[in-house]
N, C-alpha and C positions, 0 to 999 in steps of 0.2 A: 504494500500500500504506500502513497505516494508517502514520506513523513514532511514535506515544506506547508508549513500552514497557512503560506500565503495561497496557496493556491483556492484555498478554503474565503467562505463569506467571513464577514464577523459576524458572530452570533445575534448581535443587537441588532446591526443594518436589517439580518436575514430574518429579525423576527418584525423590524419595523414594515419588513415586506408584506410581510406575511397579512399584518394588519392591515395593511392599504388592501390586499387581497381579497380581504374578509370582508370589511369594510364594502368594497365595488361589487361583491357576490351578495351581498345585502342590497344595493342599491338598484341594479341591475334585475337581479332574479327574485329580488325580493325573498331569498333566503339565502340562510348559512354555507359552508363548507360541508363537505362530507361524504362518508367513503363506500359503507356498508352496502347502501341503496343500489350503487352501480352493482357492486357484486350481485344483491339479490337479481337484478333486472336480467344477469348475466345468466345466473342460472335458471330462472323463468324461463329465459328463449331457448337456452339446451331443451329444457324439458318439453317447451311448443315447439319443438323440431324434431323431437321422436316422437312425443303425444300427444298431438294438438288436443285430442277429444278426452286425455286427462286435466289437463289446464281448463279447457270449456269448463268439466264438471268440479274444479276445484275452487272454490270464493275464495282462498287467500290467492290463488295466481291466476285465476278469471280478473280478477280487477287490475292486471296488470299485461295479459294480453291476451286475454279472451277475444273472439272476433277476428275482427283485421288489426286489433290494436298491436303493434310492436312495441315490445318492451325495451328495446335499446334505444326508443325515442325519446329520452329524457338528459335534459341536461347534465344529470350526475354520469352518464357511461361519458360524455363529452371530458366532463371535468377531469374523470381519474382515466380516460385516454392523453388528455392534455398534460398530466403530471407524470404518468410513466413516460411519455416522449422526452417534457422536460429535464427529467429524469436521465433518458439516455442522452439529450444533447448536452446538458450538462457536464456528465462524464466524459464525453469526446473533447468538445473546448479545452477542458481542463486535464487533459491526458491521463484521465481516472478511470478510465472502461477497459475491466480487462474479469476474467471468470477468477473466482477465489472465492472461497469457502472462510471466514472469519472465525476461527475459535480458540480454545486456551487449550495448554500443552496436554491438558489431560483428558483429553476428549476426541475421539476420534471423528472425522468427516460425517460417516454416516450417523454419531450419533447426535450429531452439531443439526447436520438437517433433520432429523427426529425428530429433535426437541424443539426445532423453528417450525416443524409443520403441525405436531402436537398442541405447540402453541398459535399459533395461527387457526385453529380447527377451532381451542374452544374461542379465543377470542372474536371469530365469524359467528360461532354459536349464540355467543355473550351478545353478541351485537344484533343479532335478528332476536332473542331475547328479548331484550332493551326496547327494541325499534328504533335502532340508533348506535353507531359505531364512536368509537373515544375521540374521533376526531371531529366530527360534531355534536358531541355531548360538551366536550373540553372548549373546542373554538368555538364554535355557534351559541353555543348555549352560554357561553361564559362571557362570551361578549356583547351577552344580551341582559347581563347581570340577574340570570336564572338560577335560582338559591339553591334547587336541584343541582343543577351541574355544578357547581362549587361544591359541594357536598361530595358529587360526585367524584369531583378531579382530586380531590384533597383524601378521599378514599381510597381510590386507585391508586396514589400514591404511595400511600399508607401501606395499602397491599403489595404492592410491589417490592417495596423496602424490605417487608416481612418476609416473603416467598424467596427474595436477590440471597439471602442468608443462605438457604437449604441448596441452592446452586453456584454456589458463590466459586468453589472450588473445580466447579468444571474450567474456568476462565484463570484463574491462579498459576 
């Protein structure tokens, strides 16, 4: 990995971005940030593409593309195409694009992507749970000063702290 950290934002600018982001995705769409929803829309259309006449008979993915409705018509598949693209031009410009596996000496590859996919499973679960992913529970909601999500982020936090302990040593 690259170590020059210029190559990198500064954290401040990249969060003052972020807010200007947040900010024009409020003013524009008239809502927040957010991530979950593309994913659900994503799996929706898998599923209308082998079963349409399952989705017909099913109310939670009939109101999402039952009919003729497509379910990747929604701004949110836009947005989180638009952040993985940025995402990979990002890493070009800044000669950061290359395949690598990130983990600590005591953990082998496959079991580094285990616990990334592990974790990413239930955190997709948590988030269709919720009706709502941590990224706009945290951003949208937080910066709508919604008492929920402050509760929320300060809890997730909380827990993460808690949980970072019991794994602490796969990264050491």
């Amino acid at each position: 990995m690259n170590s020059d950290k210029s190559a990198y934002w500064n954290p401040y600018l990249a969060g003052f971005v972020l807010g200007l982001v947040l900010l024009a995705t409020f003013v524009i769409m008239g809502r927040g940030l957010g991530a979950s929803g593309a994913m659900m829309r994503t799996v929706t259309y898998a599923v209308d593409t082998i079963s349409p006449e399952h989705v017909d008979n099913n109310i939670y993915f009939a109101k999402y593309a039952g009919g003729d409705k497509n379910p990747l018509s929604n701004w949110l598949v836009f947005e989180v195409v638009g952040v993985l693209l940025g995402g990979l031009l990002s890493g070009l410009l800044a000669g950061r694009l290359r395949l690598q596996t990130d983990k600590g000496p005591r953990i082998s590859k496959r079991g580094r992507w285990g616990f990334a996919f592990l974790g990413g499973g239930l955190m997709g679960f948590g988030a269709r749970l919720a009706l709502g992913c941590t990224s706009g529970q945290a951003l949208s909601g937080g910066a709508t000063m919604a008492l929920g999500s402050w509760a929320f982020m300060f809890t997730m936090f909380a827990a993460a702290y808690v949980v970072a302990w019991f794994f602490r040593k796969q990264w050491l």
